[in-house]
MARLUM-150725 format. One record per residue: x, y, z of N, C-alpha, C in turn. Coordinates in steps of 0.1 Angstrom, whole numbers, padded with zeros to 4 digits, always signed. Atoms other than C-alpha are relative to their C-alpha. Layout:
XYZXYZXYZ
...
***
This chain:
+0003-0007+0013-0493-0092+0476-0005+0014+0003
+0006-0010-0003-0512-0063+0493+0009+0014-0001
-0012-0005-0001-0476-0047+0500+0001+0003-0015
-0005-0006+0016-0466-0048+0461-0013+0008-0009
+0006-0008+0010-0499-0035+0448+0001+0015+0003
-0002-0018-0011-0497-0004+0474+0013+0006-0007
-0014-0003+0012-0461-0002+0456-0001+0004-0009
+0003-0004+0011-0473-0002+0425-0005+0012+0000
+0005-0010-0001-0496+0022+0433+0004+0014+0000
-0004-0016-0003-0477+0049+0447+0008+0001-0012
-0003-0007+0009-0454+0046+0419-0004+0001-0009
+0012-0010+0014-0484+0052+0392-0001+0012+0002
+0005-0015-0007-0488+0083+0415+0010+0006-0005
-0008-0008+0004-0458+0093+0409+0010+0005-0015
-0001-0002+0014-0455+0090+0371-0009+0007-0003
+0011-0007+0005-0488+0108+0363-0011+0005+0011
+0012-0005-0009-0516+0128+0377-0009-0009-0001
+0007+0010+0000-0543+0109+0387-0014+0000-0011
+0009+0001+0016-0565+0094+0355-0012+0001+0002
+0013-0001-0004-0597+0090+0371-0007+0011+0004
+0007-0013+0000-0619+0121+0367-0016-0003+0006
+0020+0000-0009-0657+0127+0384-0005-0003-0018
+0011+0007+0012-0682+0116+0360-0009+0019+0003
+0009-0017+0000-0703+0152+0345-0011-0008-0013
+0006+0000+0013-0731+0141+0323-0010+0009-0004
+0009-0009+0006-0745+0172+0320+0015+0014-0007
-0009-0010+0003-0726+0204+0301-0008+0013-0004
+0006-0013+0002-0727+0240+0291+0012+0003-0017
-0013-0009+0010-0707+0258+0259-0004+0010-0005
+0003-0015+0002-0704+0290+0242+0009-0002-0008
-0007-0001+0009-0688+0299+0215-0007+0014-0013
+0007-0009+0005-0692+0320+0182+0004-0009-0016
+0002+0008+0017-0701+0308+0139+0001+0008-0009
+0000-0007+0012-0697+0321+0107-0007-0008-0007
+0010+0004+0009-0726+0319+0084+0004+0001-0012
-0002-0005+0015-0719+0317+0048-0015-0003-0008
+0016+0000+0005-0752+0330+0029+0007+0000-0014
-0003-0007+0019-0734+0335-0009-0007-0013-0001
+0008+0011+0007-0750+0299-0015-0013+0006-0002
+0012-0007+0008-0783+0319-0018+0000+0011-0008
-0002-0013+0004-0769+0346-0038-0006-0001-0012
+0006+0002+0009-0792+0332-0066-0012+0002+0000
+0015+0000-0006-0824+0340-0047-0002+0018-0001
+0000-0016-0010-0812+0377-0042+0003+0010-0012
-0006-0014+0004-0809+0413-0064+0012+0003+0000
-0014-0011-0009-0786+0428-0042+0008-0011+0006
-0016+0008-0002-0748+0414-0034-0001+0004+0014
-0001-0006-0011-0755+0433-0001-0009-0013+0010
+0009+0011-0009-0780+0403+0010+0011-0011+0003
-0010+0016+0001-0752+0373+0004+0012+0004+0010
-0016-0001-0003-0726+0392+0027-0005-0013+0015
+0004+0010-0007-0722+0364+0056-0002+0006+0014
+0001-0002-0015-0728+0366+0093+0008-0003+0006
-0010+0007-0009-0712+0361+0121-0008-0001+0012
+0009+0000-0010-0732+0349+0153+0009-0003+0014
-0002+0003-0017-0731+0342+0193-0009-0010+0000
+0004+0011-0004-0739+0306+0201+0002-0007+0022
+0001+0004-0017-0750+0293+0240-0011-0015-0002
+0003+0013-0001-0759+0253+0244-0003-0001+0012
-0003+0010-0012-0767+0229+0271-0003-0011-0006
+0003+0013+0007-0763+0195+0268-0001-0014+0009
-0004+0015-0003-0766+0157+0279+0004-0011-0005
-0008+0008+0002-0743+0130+0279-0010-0014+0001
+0006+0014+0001-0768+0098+0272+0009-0010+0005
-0003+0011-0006-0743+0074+0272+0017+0002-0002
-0016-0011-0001-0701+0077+0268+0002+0006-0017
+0000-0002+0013-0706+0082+0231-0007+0008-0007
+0009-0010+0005-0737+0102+0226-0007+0010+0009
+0006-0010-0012-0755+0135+0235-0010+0007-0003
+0009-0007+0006-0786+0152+0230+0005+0021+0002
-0003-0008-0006-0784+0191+0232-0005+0016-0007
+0009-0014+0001-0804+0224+0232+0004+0015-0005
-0009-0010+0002-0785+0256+0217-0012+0015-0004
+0009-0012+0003-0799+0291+0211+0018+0009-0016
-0014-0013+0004-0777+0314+0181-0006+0009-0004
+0011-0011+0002-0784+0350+0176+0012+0003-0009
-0011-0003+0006-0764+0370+0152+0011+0011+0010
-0004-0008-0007-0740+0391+0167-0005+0017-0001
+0007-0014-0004-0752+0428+0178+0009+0007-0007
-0012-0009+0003-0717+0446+0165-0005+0006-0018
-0005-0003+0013-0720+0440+0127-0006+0000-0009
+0010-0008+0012-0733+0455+0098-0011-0003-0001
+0012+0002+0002-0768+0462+0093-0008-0011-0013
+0003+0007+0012-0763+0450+0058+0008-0012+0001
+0003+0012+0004-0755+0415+0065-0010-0008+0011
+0010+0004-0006-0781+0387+0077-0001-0003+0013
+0003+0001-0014-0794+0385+0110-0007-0012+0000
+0009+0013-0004-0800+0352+0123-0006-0004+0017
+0005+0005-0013-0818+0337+0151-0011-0015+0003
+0003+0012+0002-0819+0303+0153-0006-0009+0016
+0000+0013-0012-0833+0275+0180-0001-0011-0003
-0004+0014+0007-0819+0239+0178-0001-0008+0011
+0004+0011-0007-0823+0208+0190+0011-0014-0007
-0009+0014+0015-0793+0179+0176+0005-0010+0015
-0009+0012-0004-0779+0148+0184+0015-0001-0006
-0017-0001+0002-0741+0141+0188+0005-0018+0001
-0005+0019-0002-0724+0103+0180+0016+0007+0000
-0015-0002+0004-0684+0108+0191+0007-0012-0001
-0009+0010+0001-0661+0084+0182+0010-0005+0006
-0012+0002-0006-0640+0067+0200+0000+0007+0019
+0005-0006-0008-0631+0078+0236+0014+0006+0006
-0011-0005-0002-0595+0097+0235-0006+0015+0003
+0003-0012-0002-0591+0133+0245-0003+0009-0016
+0003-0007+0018-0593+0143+0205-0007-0012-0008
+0006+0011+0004-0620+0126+0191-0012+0006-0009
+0007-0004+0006-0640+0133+0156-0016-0005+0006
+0017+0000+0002-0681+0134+0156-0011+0005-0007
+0012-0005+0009-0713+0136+0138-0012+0005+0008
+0016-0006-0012-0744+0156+0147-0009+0007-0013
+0012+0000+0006-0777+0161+0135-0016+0006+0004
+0013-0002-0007-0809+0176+0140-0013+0010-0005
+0012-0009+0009-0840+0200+0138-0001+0014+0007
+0000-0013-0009-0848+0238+0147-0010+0007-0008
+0004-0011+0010-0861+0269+0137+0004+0012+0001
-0008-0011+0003-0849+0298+0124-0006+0008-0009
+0001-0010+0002-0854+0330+0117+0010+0009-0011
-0010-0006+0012-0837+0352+0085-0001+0011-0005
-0003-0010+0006-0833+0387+0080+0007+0005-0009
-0009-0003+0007-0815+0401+0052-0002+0017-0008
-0001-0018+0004-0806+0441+0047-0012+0003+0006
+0004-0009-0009-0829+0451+0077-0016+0004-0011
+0007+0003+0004-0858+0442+0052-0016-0008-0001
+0014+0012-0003-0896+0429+0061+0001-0009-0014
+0004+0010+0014-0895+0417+0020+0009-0013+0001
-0009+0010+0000-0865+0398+0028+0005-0009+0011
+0003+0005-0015-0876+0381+0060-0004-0019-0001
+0001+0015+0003-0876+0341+0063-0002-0004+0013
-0002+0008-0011-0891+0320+0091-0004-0011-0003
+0007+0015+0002-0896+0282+0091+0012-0007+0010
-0006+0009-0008-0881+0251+0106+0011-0004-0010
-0006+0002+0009-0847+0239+0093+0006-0010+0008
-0010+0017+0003-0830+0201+0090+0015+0007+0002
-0010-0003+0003-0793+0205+0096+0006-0015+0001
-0009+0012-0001-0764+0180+0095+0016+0007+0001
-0015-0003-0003-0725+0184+0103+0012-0014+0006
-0009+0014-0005-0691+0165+0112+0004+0014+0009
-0010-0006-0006-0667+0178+0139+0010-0004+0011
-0009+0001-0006-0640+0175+0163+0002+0008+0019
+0002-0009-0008-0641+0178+0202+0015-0005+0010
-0009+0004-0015-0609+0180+0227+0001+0002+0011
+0005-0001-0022-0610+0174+0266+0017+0006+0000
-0006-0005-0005-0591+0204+0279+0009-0007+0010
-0004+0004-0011-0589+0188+0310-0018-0006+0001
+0008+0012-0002-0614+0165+0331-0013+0013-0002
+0013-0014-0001-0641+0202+0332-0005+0001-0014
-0001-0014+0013-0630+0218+0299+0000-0008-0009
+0001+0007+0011-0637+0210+0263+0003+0011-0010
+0004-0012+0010-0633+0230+0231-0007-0003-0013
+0003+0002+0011-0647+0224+0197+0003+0006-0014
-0004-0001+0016-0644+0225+0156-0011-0006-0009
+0010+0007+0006-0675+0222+0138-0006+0004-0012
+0007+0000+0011-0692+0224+0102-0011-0006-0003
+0008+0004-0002-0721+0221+0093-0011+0009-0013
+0005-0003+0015-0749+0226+0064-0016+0004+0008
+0013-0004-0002-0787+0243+0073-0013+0003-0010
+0012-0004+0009-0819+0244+0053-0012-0004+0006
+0008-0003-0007-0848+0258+0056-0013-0010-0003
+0006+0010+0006-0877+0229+0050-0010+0002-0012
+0009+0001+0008-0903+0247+0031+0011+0015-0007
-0002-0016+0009-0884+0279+0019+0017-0002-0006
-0008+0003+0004-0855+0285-0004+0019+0005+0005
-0014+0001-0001-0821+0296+0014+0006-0012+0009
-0008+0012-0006-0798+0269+0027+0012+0008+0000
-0016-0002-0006-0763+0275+0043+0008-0004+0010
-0006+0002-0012-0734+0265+0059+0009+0009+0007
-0006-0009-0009-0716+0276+0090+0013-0007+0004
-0011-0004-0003-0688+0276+0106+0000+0000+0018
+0001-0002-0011-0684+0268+0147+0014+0002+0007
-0009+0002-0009-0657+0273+0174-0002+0004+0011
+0009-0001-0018-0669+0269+0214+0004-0006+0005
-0005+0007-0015-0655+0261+0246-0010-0007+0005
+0012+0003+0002-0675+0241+0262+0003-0001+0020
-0008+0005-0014-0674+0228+0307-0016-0008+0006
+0007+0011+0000-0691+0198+0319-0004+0008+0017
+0006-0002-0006-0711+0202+0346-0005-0011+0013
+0001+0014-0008-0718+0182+0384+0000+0005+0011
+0005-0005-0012-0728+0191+0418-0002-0014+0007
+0002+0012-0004-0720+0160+0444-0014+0002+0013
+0013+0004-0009-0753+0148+0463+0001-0001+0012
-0001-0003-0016-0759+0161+0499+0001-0016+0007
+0001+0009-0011-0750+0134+0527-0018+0000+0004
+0011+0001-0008-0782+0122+0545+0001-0001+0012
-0002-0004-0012-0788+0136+0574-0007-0014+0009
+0003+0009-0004-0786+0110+0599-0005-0001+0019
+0007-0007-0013-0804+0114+0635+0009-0004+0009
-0004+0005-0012-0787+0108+0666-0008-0005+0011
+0011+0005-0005-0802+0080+0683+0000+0006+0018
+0000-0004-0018-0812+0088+0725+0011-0012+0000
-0009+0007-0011-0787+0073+0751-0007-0013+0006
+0008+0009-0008-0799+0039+0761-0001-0003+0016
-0007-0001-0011-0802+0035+0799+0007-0011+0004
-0013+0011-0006-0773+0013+0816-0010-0014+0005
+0003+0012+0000-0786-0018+0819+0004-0007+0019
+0000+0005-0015-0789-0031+0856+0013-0015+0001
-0009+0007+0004-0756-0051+0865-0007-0018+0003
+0003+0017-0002-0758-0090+0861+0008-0006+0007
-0007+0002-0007-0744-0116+0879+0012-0006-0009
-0008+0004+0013-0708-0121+0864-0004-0021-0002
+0001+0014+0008-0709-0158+0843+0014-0006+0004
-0014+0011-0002-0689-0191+0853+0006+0003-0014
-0010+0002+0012-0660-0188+0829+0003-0016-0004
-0007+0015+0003-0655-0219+0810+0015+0002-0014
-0013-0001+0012-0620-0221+0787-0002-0012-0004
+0002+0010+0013-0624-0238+0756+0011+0008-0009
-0010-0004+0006-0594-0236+0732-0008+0007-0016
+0004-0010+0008-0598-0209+0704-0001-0006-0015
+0005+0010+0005-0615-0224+0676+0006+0003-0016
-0005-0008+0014-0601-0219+0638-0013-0010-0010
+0009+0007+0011-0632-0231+0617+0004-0005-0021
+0000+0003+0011-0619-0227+0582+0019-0005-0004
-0011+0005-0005-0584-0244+0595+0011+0011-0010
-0009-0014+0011-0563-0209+0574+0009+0004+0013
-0006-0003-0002-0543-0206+0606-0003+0014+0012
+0005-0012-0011-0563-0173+0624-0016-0006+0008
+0010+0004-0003-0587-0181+0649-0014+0009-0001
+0017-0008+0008-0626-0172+0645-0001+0014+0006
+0009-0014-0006-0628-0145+0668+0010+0014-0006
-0009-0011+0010-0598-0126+0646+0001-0004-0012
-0002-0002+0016-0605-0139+0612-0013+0008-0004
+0014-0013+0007-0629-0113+0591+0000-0010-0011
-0001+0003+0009-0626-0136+0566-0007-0021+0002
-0001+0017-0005-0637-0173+0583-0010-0015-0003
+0003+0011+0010-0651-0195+0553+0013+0002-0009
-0012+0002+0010-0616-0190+0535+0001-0014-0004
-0011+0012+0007-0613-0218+0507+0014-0008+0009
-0014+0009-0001-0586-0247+0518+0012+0008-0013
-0010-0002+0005-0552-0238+0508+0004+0016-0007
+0000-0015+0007-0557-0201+0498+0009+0005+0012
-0014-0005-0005-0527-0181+0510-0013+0017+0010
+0007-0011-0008-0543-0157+0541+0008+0011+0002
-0007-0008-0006-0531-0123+0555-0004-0005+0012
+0000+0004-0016-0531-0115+0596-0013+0001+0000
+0017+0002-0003-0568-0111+0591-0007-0013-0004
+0006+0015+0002-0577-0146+0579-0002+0001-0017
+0010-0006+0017-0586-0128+0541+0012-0006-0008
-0008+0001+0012-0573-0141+0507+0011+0013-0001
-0004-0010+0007-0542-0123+0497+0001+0011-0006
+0003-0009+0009-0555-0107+0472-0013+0004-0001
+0010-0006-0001-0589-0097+0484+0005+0012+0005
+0002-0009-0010-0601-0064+0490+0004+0009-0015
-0004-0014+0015-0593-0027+0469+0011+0000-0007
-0010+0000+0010-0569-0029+0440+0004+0017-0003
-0005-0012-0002-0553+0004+0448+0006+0004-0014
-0005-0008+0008-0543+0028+0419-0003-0011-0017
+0009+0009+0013-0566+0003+0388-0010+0013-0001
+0007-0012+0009-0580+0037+0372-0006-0003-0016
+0009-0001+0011-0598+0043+0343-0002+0013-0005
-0004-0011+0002-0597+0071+0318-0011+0003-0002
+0013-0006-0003-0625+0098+0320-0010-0006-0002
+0013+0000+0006-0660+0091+0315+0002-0015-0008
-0005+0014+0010-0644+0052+0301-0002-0009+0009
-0004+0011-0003-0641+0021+0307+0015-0005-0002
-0015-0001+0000-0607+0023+0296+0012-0004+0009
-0013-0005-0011-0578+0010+0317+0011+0008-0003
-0014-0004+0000-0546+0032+0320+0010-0006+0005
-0008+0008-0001-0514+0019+0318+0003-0003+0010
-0004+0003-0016-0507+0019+0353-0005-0009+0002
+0009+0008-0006-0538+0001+0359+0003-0015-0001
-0004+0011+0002-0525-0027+0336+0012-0009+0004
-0012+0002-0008-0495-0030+0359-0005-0005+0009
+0009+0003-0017-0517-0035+0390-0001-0017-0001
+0007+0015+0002-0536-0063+0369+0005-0012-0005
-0003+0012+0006-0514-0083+0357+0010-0005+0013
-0002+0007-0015-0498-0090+0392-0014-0003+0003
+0008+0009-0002-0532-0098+0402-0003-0012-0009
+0000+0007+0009-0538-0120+0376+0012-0014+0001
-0009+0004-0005-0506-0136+0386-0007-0016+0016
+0008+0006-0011-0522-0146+0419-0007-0007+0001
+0009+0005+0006-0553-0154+0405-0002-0017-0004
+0001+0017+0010-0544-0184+0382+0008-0010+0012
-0001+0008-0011-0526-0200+0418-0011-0002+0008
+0014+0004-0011-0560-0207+0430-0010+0000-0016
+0012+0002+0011-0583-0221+0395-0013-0001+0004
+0012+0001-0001-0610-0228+0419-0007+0011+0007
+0008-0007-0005-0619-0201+0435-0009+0010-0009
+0011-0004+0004-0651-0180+0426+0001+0017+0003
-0007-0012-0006-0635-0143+0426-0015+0015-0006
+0007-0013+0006-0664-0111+0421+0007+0011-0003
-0003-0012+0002-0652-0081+0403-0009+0010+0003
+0008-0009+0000-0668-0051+0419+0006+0010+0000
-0004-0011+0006-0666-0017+0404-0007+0012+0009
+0007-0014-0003-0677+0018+0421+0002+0013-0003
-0007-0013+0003-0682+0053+0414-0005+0005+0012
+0003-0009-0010-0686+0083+0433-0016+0005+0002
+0013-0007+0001-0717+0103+0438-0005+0007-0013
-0002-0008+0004-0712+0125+0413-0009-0002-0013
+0005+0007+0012-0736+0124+0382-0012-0005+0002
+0010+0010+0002-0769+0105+0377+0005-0016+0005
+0002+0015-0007-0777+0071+0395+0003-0008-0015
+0002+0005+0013-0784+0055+0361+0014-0002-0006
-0012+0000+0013-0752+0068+0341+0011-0006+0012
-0013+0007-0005-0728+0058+0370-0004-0012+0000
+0008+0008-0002-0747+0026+0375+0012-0005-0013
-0007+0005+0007-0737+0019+0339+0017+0002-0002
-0014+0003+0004-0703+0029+0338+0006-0007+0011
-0003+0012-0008-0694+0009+0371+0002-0012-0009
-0004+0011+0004-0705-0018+0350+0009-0005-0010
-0014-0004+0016-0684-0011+0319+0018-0005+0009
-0013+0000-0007-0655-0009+0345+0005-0015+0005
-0003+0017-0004-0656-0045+0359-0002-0008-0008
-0004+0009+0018-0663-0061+0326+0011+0004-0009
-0017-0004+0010-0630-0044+0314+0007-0006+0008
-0009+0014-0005-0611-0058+0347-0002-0013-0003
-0006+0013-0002-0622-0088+0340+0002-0004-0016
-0007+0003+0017-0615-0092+0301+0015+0002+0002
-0016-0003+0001-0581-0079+0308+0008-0011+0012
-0008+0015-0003-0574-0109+0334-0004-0010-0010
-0002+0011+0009-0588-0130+0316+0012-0003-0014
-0008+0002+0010-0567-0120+0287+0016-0003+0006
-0011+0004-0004-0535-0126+0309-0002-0016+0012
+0002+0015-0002-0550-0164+0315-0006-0001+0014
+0014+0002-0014-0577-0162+0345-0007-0006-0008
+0012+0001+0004-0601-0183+0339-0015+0006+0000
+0013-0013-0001-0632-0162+0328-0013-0011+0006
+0009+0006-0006-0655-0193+0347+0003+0004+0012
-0004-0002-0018-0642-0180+0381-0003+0013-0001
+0001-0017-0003-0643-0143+0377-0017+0004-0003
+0011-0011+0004-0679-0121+0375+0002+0012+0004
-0002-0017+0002-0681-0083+0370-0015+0006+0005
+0013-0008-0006-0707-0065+0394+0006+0011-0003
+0000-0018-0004-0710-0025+0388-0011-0001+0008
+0008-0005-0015-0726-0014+0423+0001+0019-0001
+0002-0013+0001-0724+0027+0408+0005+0006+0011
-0002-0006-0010-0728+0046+0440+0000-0007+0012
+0005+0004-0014-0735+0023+0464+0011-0005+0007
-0014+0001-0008-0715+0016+0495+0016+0006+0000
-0006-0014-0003-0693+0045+0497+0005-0005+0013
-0009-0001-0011-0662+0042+0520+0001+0009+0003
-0004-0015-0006-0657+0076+0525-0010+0009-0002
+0015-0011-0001-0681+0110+0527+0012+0005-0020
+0004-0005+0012-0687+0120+0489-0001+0021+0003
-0002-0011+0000-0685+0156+0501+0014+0008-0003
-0013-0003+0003-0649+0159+0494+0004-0006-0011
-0013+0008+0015-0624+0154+0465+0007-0014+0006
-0008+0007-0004-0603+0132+0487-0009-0015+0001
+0011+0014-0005-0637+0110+0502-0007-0010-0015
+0004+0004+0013-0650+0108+0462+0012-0005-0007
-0013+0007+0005-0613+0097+0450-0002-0016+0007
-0002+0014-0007-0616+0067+0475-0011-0008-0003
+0015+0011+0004-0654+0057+0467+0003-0005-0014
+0003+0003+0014-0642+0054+0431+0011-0010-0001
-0005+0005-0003-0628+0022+0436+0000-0019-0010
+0003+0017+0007-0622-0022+0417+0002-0004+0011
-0006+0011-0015-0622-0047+0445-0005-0013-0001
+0002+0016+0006-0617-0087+0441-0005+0001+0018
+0008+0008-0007-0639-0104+0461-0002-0018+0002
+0001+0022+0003-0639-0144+0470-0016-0002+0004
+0014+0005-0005-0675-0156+0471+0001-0016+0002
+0000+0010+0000-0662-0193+0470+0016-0002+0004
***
């Protein structure tokens, strides 16, 4: 079986670029808004107060969990244009709920700030206080970095009388710096050990404990269940890494490839009802302990809902996420962080 999933594999590779993106739960964006002030054109004399703005917007943000995000923004008005319309200068503080987890996916956001309100270069016509906002919008993943945005949105001021909405559109690029190796000491040279005298050799025939056909001193594998189909190492068939079982960005999501992988495992699987199989999930370095932690676990409770839905019994299988830990390869590379981010069936029974 190890043979056809490796198959499989390469030809997922060769249908699409690979699905599995680094994990970023931190970001940056930039962009620019149009203010529309005529909703207070009832507060004002002069037509010259209601003309609208146009500003420069700079964020940072965090990704709580795959759906929500807290996030800190600064907007000033832009420097270029007319004296005679309002000058803003806002600092905000909102929450983000997105929906769903495709590359185009609407969202709500909400929050509190304060802000600042000039209008026609005026001390009389000067507003500061804290202002409530609310908005919907729309964000699409460029690519696994890039984002852009489409957003609307309503502002008022809590104790004073203008209110207005705006108008966003901001690139946005996630953010992620993988975690230094630990530096590991090189132990001294031990000295050579004084020779002994060689040992009477006794031959005793080479022992196969869990009778699978490899003997002890070449199975890695040597409590293998009765009747489970071995490789040349003594291991279940179908232990070990499930090569090219991805997952789409920042998801739990399988991609279609993946469900090609799994349903030949799955296959496997239900020829052996008693065995006791672990799903374990890993990510890379990349990101917070915490947020890979949980999405690991997201990922092995999706493999195994998805055998189970092609008749595993869900009393044999469990879903460990293990995050970062145990790393097959150095996390200092693209190549070594591709390989830590890995599903692998496990026989515990």
């Amino acid at each position: 079986m190890k043979r056809s999933i490796i198959s499989a594999a390469i030809a997922a590779a060769a249908i699409s670029a690979p699905a599995m993106a680094e994990e970023y739960p931190y970001y940056a964006t930039f962009g620019v808004s149009h203010t529309d002030t005529e909703i207070t054109e009832r507060y004002f004399k002069e037509s010259d107060y209601t003309k609208n703005s146009y500003n420069l917007e700079a964020s940072f943000g965090i990704m709580m969990t795959e759906q929500s995000a807290v996030e800190l923004s600064f907007i000033k008005s832009a420097p270029a244009q007319s004296t005679k319309r309002p000058d803003f200068t806002d600092f905000k503080l909102n929450g983000f709920y997105f929906f769903g987890d495709a590359a185009l996916k609407p969202y709500l956001t909400a929050g509190i700030g304060h802000e600042k309100l000039e209008l026609n270069d005026d001390a009389d016509t000067e507003y500061s206080d804290y202002i409530l906002g609310a908005g919907f919008g729309v964000q699409y993943d460029l690519t696994d970095r890039f984002f852009g945005r489409a957003e609307a949105r309503l502002d008022d001021m809590i104790d004073k009388r203008p209110e207005h909405p705006y108008y966003v559109l901001e690139v946005g690029m996630r953010l992620g710096t993988p975690k230094a190796a630990p530096v590991v000491a090189t132990p001294e040279p031990m000295p050579k050990p004084e020779p002994e005298p060689e040992p009477v050799v006794v031959i005793v025939p080479p022992a196969d404990t869990d009778n699978d056909g490899v003997i002890d001193d070449m199975d890695k594998c040597a409590a293998t269940p009765a009747g489970v189909t071995v490789d040349s190492d003594g291991c279940p068939d179908f232990q070990g890494k499930l090569e090219g079982v991805t997952f789409e960005t920042n998801s739990a999501r399988l991609t279609i490839n993946s469900q090609t992988i799994l349903d030949e495992a799955a296959t496997e699987l239900k020829l052996y009802p008693d065995l006791d199989i672990e799903i374990a999930a890993y990510t890379d370095s990349m990101g917070a302990d915490s947020y890979n932690q949980m999405l690991s676990q997201k990922r092995a409770e999706s493999v195994l809902s998805y055998l189970v839905s092609k008749g595993v019994s869900p009393e044999q299988l469990t879903a460990v996420g293990y995050g970062e830990a145990n790393p097959v390869a150095s996390n200092e590379t693209s190549a070594g962080r591709a390989q830590n981010r890995r599903v692998e069936l496990v026989v515990k029974k």
